[in-house]
mmCIF entry with sequence, helices, sheets and N, C-alpha, C, O atoms, coordinates in Angstrom:
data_MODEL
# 
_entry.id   MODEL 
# 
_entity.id                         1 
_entity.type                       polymer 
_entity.pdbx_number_of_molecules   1 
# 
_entity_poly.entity_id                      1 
_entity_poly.type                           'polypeptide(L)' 
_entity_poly.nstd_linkage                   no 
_entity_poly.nstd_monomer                   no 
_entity_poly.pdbx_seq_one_letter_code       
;(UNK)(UNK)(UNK)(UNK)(UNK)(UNK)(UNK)(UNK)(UNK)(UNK)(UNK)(UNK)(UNK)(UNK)(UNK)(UNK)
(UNK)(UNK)(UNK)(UNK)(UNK)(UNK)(UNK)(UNK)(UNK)(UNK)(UNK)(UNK)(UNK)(UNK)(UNK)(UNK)
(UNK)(UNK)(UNK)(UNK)(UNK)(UNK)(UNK)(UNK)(UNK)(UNK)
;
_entity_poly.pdbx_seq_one_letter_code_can   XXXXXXXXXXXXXXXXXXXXXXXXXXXXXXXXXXXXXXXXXX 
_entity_poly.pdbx_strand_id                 A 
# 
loop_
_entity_poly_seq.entity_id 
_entity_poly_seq.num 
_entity_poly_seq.mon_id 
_entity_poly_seq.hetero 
1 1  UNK n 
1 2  UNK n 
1 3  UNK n 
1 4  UNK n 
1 5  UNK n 
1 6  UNK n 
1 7  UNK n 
1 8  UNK n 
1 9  UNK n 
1 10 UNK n 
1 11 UNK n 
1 12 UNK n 
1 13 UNK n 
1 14 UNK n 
1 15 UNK n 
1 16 UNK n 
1 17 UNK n 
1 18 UNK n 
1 19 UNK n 
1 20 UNK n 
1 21 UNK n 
1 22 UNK n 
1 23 UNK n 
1 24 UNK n 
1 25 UNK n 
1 26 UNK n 
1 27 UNK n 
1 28 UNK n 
1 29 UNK n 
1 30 UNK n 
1 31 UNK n 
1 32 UNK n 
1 33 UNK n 
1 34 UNK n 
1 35 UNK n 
1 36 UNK n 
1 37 UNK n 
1 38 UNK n 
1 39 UNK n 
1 40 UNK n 
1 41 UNK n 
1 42 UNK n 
# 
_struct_asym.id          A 
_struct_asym.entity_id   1 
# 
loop_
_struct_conf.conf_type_id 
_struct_conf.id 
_struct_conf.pdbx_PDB_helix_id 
_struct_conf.beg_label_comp_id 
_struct_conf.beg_label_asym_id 
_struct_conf.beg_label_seq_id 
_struct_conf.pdbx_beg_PDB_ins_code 
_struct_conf.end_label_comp_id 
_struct_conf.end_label_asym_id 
_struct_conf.end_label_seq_id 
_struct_conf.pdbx_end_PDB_ins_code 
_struct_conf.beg_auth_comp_id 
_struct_conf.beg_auth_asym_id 
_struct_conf.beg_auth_seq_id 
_struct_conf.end_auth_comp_id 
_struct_conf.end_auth_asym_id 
_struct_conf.end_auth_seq_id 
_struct_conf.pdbx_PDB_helix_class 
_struct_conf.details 
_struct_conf.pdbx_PDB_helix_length 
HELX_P HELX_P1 AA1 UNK A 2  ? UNK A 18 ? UNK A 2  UNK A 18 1 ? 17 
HELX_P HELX_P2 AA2 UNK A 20 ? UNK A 39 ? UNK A 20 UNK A 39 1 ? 20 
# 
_struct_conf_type.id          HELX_P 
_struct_conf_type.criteria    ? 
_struct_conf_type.reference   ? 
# 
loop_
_atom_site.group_PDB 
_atom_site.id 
_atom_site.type_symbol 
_atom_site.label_atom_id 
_atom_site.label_alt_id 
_atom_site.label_comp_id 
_atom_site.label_asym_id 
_atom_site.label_entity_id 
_atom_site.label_seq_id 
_atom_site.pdbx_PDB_ins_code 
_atom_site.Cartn_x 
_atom_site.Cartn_y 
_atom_site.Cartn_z 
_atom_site.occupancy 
_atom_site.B_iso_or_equiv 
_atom_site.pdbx_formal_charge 
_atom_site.auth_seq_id 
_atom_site.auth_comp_id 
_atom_site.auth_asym_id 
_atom_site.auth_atom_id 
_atom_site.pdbx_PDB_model_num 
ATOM 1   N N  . UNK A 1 1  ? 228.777 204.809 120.579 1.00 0.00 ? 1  UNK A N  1 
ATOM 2   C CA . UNK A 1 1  ? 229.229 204.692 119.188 1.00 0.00 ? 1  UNK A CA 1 
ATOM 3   C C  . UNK A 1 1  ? 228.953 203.286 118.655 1.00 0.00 ? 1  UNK A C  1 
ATOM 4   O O  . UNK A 1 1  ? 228.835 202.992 117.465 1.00 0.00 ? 1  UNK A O  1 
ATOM 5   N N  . UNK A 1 2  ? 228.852 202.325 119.871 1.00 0.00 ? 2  UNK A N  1 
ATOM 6   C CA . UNK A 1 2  ? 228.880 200.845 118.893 1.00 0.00 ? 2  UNK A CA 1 
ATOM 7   C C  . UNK A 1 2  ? 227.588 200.661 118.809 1.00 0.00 ? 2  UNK A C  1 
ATOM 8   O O  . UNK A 1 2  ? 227.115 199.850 118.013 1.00 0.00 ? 2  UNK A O  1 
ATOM 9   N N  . UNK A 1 3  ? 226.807 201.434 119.666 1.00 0.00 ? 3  UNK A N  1 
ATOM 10  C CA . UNK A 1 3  ? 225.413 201.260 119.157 1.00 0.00 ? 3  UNK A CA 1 
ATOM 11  C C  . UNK A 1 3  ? 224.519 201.454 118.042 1.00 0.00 ? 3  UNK A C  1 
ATOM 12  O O  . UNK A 1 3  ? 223.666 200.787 117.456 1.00 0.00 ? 3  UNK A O  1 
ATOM 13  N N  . UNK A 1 4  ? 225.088 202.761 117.951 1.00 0.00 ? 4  UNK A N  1 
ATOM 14  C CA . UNK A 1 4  ? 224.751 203.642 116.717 1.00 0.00 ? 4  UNK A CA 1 
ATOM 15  C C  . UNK A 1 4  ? 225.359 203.014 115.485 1.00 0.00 ? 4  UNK A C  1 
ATOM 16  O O  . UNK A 1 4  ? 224.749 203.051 114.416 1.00 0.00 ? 4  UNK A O  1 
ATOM 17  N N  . UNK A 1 5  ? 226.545 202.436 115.599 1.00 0.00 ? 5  UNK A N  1 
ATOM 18  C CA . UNK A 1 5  ? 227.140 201.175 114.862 1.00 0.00 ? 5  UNK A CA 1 
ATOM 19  C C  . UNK A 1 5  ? 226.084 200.026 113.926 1.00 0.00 ? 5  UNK A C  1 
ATOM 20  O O  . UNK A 1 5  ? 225.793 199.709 112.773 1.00 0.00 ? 5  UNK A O  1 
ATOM 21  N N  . UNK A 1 6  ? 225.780 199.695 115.387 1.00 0.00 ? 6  UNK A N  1 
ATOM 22  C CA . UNK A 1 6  ? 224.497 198.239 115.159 1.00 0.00 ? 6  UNK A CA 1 
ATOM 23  C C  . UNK A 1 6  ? 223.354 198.550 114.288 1.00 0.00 ? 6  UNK A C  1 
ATOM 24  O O  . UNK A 1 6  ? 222.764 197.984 113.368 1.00 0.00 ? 6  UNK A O  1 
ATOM 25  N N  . UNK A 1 7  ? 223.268 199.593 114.883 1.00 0.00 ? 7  UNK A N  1 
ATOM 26  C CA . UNK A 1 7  ? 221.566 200.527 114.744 1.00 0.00 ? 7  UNK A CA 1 
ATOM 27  C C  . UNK A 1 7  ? 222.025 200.903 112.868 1.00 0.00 ? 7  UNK A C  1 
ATOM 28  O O  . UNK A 1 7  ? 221.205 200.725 111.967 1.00 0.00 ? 7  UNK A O  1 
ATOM 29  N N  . UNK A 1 8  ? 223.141 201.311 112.675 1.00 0.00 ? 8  UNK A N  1 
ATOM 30  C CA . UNK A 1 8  ? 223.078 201.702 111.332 1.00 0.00 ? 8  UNK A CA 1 
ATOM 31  C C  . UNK A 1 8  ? 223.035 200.396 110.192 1.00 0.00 ? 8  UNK A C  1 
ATOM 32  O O  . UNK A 1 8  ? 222.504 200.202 109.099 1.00 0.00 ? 8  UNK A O  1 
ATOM 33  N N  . UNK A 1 9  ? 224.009 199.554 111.224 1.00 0.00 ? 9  UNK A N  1 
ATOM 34  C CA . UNK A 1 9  ? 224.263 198.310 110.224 1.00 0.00 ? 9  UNK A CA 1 
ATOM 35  C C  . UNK A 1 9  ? 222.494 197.377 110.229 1.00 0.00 ? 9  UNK A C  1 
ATOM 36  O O  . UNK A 1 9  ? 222.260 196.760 109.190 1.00 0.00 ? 9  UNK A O  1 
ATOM 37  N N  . UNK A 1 10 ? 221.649 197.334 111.083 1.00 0.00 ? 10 UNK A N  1 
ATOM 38  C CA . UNK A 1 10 ? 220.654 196.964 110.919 1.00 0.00 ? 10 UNK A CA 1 
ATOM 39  C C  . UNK A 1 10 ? 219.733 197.969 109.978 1.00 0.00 ? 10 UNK A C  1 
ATOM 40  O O  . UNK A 1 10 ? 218.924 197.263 109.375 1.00 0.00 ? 10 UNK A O  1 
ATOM 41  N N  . UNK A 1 11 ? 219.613 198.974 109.733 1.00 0.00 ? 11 UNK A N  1 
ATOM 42  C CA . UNK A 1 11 ? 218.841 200.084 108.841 1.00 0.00 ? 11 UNK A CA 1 
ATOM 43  C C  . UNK A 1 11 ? 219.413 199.418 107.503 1.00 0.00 ? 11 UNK A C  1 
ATOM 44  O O  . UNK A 1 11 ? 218.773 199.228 106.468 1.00 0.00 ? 11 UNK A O  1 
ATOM 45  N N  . UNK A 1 12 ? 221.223 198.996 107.827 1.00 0.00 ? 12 UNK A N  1 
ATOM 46  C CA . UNK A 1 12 ? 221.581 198.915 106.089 1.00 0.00 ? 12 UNK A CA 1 
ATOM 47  C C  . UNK A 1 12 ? 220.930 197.381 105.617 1.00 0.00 ? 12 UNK A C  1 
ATOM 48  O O  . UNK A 1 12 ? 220.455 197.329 104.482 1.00 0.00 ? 12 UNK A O  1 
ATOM 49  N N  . UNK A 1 13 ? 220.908 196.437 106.262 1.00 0.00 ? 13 UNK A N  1 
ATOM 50  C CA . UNK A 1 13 ? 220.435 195.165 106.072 1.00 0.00 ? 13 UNK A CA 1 
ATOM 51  C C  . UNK A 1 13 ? 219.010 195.389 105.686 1.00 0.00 ? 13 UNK A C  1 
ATOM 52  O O  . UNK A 1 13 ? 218.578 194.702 104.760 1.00 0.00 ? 13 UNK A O  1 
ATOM 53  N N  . UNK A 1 14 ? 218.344 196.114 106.169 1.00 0.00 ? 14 UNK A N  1 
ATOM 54  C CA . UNK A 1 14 ? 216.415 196.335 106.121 1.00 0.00 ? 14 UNK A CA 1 
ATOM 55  C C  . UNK A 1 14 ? 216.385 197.249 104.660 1.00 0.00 ? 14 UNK A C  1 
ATOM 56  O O  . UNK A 1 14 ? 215.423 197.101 103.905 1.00 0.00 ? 14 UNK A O  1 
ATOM 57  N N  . UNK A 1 15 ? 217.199 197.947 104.402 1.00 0.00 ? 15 UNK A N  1 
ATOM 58  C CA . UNK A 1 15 ? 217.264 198.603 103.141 1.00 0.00 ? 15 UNK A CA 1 
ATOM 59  C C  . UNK A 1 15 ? 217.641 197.122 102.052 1.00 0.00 ? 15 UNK A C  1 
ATOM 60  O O  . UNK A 1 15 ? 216.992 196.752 101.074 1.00 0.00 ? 15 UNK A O  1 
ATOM 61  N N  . UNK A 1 16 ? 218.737 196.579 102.562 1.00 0.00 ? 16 UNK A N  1 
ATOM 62  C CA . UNK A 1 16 ? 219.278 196.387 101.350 1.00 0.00 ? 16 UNK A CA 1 
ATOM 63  C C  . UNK A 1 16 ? 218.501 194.862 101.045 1.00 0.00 ? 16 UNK A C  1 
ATOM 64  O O  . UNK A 1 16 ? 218.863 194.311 100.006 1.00 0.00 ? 16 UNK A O  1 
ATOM 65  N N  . UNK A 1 17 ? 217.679 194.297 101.705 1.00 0.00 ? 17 UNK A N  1 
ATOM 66  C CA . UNK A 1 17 ? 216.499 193.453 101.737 1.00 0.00 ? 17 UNK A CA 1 
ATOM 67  C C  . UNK A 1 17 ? 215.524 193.810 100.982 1.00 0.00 ? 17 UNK A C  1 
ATOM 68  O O  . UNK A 1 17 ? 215.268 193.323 99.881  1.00 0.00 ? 17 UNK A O  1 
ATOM 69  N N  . UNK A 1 18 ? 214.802 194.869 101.659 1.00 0.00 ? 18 UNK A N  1 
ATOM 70  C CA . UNK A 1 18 ? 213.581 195.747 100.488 1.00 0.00 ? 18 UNK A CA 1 
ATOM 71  C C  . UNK A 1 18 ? 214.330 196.567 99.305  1.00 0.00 ? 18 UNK A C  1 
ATOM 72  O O  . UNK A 1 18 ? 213.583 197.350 98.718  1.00 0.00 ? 18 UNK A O  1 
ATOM 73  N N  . UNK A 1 19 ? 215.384 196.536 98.949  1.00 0.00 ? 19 UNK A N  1 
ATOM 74  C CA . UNK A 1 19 ? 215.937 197.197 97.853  1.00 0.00 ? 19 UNK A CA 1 
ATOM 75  C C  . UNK A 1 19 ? 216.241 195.449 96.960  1.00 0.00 ? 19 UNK A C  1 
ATOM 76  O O  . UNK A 1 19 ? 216.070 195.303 95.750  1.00 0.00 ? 19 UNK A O  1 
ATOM 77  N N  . UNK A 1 20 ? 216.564 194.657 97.626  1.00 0.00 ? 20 UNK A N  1 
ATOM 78  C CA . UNK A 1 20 ? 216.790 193.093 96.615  1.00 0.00 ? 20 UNK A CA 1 
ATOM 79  C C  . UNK A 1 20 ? 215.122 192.911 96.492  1.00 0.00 ? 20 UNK A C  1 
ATOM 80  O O  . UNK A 1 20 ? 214.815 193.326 95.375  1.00 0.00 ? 20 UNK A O  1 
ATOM 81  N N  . UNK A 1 21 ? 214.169 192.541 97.068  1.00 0.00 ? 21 UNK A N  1 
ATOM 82  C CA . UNK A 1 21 ? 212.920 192.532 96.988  1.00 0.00 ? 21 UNK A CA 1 
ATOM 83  C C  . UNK A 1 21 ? 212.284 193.281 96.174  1.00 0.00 ? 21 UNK A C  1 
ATOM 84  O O  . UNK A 1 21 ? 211.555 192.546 95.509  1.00 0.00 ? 21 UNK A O  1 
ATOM 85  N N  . UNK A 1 22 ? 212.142 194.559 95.805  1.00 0.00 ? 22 UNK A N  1 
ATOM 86  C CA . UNK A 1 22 ? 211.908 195.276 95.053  1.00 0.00 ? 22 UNK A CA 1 
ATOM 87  C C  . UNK A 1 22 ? 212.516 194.888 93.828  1.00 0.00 ? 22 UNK A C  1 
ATOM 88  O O  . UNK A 1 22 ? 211.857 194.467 92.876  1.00 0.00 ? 22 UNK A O  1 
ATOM 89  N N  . UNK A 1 23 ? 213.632 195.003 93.821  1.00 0.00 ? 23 UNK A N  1 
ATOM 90  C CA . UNK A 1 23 ? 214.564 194.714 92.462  1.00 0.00 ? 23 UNK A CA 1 
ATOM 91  C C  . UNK A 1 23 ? 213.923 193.317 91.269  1.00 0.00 ? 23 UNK A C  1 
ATOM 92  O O  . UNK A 1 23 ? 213.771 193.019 90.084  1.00 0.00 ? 23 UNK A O  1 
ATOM 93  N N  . UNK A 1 24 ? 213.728 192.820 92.764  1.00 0.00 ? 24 UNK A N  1 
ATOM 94  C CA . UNK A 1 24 ? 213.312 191.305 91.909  1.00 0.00 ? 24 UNK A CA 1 
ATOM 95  C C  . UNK A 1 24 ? 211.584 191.328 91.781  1.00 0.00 ? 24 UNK A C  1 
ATOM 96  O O  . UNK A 1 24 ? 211.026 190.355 91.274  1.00 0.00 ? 24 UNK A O  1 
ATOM 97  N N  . UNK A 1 25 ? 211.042 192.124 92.117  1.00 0.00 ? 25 UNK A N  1 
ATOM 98  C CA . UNK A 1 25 ? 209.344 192.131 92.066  1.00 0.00 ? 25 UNK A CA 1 
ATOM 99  C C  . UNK A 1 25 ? 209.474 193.109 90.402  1.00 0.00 ? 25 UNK A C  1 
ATOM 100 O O  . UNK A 1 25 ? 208.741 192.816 89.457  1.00 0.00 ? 25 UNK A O  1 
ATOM 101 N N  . UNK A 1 26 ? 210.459 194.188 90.324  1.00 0.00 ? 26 UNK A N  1 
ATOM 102 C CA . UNK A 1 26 ? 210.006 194.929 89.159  1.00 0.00 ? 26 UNK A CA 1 
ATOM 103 C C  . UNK A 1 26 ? 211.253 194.297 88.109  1.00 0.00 ? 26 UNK A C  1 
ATOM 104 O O  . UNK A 1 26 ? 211.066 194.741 86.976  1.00 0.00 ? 26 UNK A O  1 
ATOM 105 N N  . UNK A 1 27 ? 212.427 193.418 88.174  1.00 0.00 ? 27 UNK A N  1 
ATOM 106 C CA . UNK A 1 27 ? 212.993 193.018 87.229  1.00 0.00 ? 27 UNK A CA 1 
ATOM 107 C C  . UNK A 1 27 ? 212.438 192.014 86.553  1.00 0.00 ? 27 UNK A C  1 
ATOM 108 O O  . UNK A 1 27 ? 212.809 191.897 85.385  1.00 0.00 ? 27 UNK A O  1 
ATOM 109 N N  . UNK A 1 28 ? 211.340 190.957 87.120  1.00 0.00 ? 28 UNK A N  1 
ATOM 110 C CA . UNK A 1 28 ? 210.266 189.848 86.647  1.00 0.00 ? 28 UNK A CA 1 
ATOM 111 C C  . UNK A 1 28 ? 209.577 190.851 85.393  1.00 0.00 ? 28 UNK A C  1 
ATOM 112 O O  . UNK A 1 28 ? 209.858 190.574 84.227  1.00 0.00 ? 28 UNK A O  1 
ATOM 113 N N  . UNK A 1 29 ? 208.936 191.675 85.606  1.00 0.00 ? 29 UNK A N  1 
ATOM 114 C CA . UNK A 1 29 ? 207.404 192.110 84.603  1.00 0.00 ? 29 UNK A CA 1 
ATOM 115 C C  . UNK A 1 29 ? 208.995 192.802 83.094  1.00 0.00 ? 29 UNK A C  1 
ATOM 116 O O  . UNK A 1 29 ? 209.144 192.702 81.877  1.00 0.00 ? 29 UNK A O  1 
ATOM 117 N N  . UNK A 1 30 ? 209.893 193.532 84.459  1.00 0.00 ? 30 UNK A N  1 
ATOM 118 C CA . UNK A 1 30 ? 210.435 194.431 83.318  1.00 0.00 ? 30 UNK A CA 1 
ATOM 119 C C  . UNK A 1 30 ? 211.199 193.372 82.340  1.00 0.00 ? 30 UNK A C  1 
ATOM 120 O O  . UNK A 1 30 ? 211.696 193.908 81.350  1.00 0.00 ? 30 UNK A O  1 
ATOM 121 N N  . UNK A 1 31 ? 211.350 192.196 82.429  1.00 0.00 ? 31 UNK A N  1 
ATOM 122 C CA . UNK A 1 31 ? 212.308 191.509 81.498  1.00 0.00 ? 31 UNK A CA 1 
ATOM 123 C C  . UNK A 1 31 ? 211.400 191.429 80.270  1.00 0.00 ? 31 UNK A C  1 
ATOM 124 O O  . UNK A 1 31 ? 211.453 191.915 79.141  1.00 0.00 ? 31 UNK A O  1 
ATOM 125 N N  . UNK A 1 32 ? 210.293 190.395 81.112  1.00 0.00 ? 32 UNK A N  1 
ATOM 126 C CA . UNK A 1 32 ? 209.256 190.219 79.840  1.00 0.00 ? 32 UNK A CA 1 
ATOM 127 C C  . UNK A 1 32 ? 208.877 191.527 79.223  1.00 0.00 ? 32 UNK A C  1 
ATOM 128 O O  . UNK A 1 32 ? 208.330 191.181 78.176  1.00 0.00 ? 32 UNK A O  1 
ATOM 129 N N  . UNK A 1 33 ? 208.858 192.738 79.271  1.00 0.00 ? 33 UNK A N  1 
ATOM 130 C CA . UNK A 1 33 ? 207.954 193.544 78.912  1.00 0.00 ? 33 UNK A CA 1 
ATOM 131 C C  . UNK A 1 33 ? 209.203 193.941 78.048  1.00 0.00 ? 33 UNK A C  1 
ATOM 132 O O  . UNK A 1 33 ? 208.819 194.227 76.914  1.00 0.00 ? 33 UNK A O  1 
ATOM 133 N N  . UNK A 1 34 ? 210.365 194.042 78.165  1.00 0.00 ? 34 UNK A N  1 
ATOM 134 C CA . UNK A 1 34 ? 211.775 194.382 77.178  1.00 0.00 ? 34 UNK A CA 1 
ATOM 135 C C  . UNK A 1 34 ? 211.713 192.966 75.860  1.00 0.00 ? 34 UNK A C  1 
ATOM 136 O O  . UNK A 1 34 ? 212.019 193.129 74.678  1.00 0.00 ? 34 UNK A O  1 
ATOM 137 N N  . UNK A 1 35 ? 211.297 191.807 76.405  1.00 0.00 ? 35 UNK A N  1 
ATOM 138 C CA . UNK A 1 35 ? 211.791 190.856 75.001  1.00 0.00 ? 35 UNK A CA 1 
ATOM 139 C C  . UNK A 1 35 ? 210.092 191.295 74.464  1.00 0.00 ? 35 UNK A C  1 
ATOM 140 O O  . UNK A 1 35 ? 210.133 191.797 73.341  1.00 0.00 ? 35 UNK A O  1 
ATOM 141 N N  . UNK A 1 36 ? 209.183 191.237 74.827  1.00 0.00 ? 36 UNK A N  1 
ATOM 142 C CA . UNK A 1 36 ? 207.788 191.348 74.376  1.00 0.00 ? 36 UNK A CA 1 
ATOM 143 C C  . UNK A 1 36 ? 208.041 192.767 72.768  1.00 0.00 ? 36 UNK A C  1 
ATOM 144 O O  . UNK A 1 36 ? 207.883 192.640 71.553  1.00 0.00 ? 36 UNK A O  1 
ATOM 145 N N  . UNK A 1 37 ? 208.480 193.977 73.650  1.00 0.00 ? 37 UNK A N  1 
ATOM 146 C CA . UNK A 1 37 ? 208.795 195.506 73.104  1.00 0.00 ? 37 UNK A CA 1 
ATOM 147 C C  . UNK A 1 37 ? 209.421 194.974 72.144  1.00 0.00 ? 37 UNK A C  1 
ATOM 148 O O  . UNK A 1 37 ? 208.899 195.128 71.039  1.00 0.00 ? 37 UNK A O  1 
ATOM 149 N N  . UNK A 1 38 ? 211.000 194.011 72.222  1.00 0.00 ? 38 UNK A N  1 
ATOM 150 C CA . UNK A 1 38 ? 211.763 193.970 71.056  1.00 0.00 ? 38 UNK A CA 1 
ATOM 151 C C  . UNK A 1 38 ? 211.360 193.106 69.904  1.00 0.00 ? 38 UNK A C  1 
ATOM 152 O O  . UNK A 1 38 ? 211.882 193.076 68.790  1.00 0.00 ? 38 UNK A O  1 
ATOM 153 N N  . UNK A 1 39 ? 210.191 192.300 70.416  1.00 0.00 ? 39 UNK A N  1 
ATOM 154 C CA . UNK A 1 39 ? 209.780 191.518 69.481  1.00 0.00 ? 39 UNK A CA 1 
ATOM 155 C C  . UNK A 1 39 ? 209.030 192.060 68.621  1.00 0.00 ? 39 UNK A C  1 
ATOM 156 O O  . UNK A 1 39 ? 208.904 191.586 67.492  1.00 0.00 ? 39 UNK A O  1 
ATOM 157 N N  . UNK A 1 40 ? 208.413 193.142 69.026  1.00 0.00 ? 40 UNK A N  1 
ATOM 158 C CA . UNK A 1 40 ? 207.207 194.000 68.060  1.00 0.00 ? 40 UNK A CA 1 
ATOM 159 C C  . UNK A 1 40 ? 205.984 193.414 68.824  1.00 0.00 ? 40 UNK A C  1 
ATOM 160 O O  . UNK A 1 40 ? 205.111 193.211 67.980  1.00 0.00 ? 40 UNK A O  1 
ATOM 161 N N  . UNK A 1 41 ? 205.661 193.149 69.743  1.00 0.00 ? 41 UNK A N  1 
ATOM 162 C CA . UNK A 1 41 ? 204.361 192.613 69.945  1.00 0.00 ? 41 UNK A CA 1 
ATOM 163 C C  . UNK A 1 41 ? 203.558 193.143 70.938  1.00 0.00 ? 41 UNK A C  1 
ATOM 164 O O  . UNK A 1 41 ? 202.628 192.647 71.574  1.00 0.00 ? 41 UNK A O  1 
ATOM 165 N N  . UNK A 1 42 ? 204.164 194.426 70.970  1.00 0.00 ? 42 UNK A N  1 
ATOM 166 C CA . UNK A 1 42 ? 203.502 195.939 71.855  1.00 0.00 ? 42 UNK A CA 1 
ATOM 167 C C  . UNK A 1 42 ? 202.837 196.726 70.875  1.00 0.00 ? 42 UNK A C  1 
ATOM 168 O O  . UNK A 1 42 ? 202.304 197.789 71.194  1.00 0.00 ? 42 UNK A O  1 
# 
């Protein structure tokens, strides 16, 4: 059980790494591309 413990809590760290990584690779383009849209300059 404490393995399966470890083993889950390491899956949640590797997720929640490539889920902050991700977040921040598509929240960069998506900010600019929201003030760009609201400005009219799409």
């Amino acid at each position: 059980m404490c393995e399966r413990f470890i083993a889950m809590g390491i899956d949640f760290h590797l997720i929640a790494n490539f889920g902050a990584l991700a977040l921040i690779t598509l929240a960069g383009p998506a900010v600019i591309f929201i003030l760009f849209y609201r400005r009219g300059a799409l």
